[in-house]
C-alpha positions as CSV (number, residue, x, y, z in Angstrom):
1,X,0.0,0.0,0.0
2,X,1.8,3.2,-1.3
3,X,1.0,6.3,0.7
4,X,3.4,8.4,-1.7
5,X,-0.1,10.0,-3.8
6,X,-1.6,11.2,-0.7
7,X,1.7,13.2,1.0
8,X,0.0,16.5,1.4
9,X,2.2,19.7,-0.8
10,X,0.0,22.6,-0.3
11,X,-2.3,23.9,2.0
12,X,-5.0,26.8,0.8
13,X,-8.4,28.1,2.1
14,X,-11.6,29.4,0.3
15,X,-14.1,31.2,2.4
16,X,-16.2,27.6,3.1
17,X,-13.1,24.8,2.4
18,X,-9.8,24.1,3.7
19,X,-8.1,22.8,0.5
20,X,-5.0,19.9,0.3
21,X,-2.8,19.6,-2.4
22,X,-1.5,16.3,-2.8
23,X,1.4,14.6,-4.5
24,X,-0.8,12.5,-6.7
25,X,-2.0,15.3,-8.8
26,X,-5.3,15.8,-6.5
27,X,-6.9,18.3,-4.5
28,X,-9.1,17.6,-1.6
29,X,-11.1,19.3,0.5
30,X,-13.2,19.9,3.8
31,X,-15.5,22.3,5.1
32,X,-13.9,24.5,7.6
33,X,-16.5,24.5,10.1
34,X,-16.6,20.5,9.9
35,X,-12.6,20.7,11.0
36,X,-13.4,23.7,13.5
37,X,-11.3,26.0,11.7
38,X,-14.4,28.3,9.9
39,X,-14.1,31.0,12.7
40,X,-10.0,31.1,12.7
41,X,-8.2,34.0,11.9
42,X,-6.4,33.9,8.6
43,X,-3.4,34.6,11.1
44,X,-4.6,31.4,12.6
45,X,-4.9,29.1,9.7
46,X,-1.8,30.4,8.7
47,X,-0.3,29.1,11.8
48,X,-0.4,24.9,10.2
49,X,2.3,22.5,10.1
50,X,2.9,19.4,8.4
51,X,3.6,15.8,10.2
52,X,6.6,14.1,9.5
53,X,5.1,11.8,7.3
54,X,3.2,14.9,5.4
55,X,-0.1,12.7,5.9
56,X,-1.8,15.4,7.8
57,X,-1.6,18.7,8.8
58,X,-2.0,20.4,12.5
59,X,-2.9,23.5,13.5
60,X,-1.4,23.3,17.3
61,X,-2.2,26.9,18.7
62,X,-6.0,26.1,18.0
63,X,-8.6,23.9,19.5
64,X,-10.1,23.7,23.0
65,X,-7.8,25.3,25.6
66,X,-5.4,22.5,27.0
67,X,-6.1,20.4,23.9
68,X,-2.8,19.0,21.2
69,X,-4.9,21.8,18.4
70,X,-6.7,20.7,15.3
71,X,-5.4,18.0,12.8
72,X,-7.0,17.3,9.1
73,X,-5.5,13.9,7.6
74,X,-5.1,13.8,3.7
75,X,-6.7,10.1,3.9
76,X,-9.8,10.8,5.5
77,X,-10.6,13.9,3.3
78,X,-9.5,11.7,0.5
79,X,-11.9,8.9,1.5
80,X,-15.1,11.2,2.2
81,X,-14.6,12.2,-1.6
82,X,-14.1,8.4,-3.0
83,X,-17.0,7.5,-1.2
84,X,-19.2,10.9,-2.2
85,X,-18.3,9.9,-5.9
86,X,-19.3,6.3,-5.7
87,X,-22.9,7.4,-3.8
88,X,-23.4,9.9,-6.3
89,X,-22.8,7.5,-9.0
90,X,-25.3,5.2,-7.1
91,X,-28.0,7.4,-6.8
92,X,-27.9,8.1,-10.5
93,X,-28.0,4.7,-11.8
94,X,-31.3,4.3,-9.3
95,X,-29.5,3.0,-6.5
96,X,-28.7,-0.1,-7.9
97,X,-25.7,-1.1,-7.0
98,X,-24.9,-4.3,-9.3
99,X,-24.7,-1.7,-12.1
100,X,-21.7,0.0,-10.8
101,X,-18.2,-1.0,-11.8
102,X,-17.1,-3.3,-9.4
103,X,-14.5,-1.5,-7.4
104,X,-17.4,1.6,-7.0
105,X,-19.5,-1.3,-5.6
106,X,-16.6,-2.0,-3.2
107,X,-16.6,1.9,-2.2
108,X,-20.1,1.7,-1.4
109,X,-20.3,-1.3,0.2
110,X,-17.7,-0.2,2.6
111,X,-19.1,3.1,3.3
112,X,-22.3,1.4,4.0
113,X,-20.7,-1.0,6.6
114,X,-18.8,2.4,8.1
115,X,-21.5,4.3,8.1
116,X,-24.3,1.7,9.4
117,X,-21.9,0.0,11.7
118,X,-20.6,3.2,13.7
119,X,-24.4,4.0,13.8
120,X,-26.2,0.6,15.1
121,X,-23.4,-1.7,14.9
122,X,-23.1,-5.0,12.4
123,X,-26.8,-6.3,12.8
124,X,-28.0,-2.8,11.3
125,X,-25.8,-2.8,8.1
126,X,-26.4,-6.7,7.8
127,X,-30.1,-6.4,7.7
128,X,-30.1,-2.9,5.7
129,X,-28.1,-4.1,3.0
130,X,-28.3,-8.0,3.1
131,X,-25.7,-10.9,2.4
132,X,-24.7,-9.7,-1.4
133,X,-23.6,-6.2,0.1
134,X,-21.8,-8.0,3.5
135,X,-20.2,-10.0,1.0
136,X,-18.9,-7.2,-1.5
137,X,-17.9,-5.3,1.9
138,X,-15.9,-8.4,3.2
139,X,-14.1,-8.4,-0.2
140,X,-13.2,-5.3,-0.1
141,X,-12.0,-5.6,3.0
142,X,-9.4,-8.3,2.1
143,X,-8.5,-6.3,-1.1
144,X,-7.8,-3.3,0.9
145,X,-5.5,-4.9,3.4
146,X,-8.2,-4.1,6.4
147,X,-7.4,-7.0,8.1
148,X,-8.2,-6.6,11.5
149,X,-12.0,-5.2,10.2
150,X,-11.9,-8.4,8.2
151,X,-11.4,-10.5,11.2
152,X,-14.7,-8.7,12.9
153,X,-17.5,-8.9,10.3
154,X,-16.2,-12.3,9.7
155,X,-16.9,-13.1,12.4
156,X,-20.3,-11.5,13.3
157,X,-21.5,-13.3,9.9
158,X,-20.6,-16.7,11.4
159,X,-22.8,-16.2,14.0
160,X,-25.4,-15.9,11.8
161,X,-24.7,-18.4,9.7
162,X,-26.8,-21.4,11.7
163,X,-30.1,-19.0,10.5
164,X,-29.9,-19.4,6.6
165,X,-32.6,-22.1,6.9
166,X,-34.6,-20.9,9.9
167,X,-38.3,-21.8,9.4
168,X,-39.4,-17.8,10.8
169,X,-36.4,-16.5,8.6
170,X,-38.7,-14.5,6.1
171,X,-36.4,-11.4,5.8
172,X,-33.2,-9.9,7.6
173,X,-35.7,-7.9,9.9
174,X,-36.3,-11.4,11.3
175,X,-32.6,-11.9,12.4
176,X,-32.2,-10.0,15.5
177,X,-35.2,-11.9,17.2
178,X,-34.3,-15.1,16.1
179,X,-30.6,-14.7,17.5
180,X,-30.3,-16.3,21.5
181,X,-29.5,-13.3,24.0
182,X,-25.5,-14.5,24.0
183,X,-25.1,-14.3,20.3
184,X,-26.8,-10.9,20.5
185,X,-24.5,-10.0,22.7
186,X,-21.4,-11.4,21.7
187,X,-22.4,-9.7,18.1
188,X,-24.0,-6.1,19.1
189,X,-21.6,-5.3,22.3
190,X,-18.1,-7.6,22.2
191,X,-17.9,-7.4,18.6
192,X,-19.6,-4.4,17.6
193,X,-16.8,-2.8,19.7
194,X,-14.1,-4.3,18.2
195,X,-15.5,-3.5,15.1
196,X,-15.5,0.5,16.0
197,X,-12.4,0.1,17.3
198,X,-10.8,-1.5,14.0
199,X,-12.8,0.8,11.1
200,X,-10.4,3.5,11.7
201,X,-8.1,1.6,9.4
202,X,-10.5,1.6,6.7
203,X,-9.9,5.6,5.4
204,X,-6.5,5.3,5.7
205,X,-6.3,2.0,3.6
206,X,-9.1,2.7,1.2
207,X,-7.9,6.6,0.2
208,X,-4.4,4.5,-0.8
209,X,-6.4,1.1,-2.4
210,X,-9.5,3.1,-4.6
211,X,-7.0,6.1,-5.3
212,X,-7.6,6.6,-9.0
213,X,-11.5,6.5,-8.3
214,X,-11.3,10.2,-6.9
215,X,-12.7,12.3,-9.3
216,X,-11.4,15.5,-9.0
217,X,-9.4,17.4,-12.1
218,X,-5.3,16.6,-11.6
């Protein structure tokens, strides 16, 4: 996984964004009241530095008093835009995802397992989205290096694999009430931890892996 395209070069503002030049050719953005920064001083956002590793930059005299200031990673911005592409792409094909190019599947599979599994853990995205989706996420979790989030949702779809042939199984709204209290707890609290826990590797690794699917002029 190359990190080389995302190494942040410039730094600008327009009155709404905070704007990163990166060493790939791209620019990405942010709004600057999302990042805290909208009621800064120019003087103040002037005041950035870069991290060694020129993944993110910091703005140390700002923030909440007593605080280590206000820092934007390249990744994450990157990530938000990959992901806003592949929704937007989605929602004009009529939200039919098996229509999409594969890897924008992937994208929006992943987003969907982010954004439903921060929200109301694994069982949520699992019975939004279904098995084809959990499958495509799973996937792209392996293609993406994510391992540890690998290692979760494997492992919460195991537990569910003893209801593919349930008699009351008529749709995924019927799984959580035909799981036994331990497996809804060993899936919704033990693992849905661990799964918050290990999804902070999935911006980081899917700005590097779905790169070239940010669509933004070079």
């Amino acid at each position: 996984m190359s990190l080389d395209r995302l190494r942040i070069q410039t730094v600008d503002f327009t009155d709404t964004h905070l704007r990163l030049g990166l060493a790939g050719g791209r620019t990405v953005e942010g709004f600057l009241r999302r990042h805290n920064l909208l009621d800064a001083t120019p003087e103040q956002r002037a005041g950035w530095i870069l991290s060694d590793d020129a993944l993110s930059v910091r703005w140390p005299a700002l923030g909440r008093s007593g605080g280590k200031g206000i820092t934007v990673d390249a990744q994450g911005l990157a990530w938000d835009r990959i992901c806003e592409d592949a929704l937007a792409e989605l929602a004009r094909g009529g939200w039919k995802l098996d229509a999409l190019p594969a890897r924008r599947q992937e994208i929006v599979a992943l987003w969907r397992l982010e954004a439903d599994g921060y929200n109301g853990g694994f069982l949520q995205f699992f019975c939004n989205w279904g098995e084809a989706n959990c499958a495509i996420a799973l996937g792209a979790l392996q293609a993406v290096g994510a391992d540890a989030t690998h290692a979760v949702v494997s492992r919460q779809r195991a537990v569910l694999a003893r209801l593919e042939n349930h008699p009351q199984l008529h749709s995924y709204d019927d799984i959580p009430r035909l799981l036994s209290e331990e497996e809804r707890t060993l899936v919704g609290e033990e693992l849905d931890q661990a799964l918050w826990d290990a999804a902070e590797e999935i911006p980081l690794r899917g700005a590097s892996h779905y790169f070239d699917e940010l669509q933004l002029p070079a």
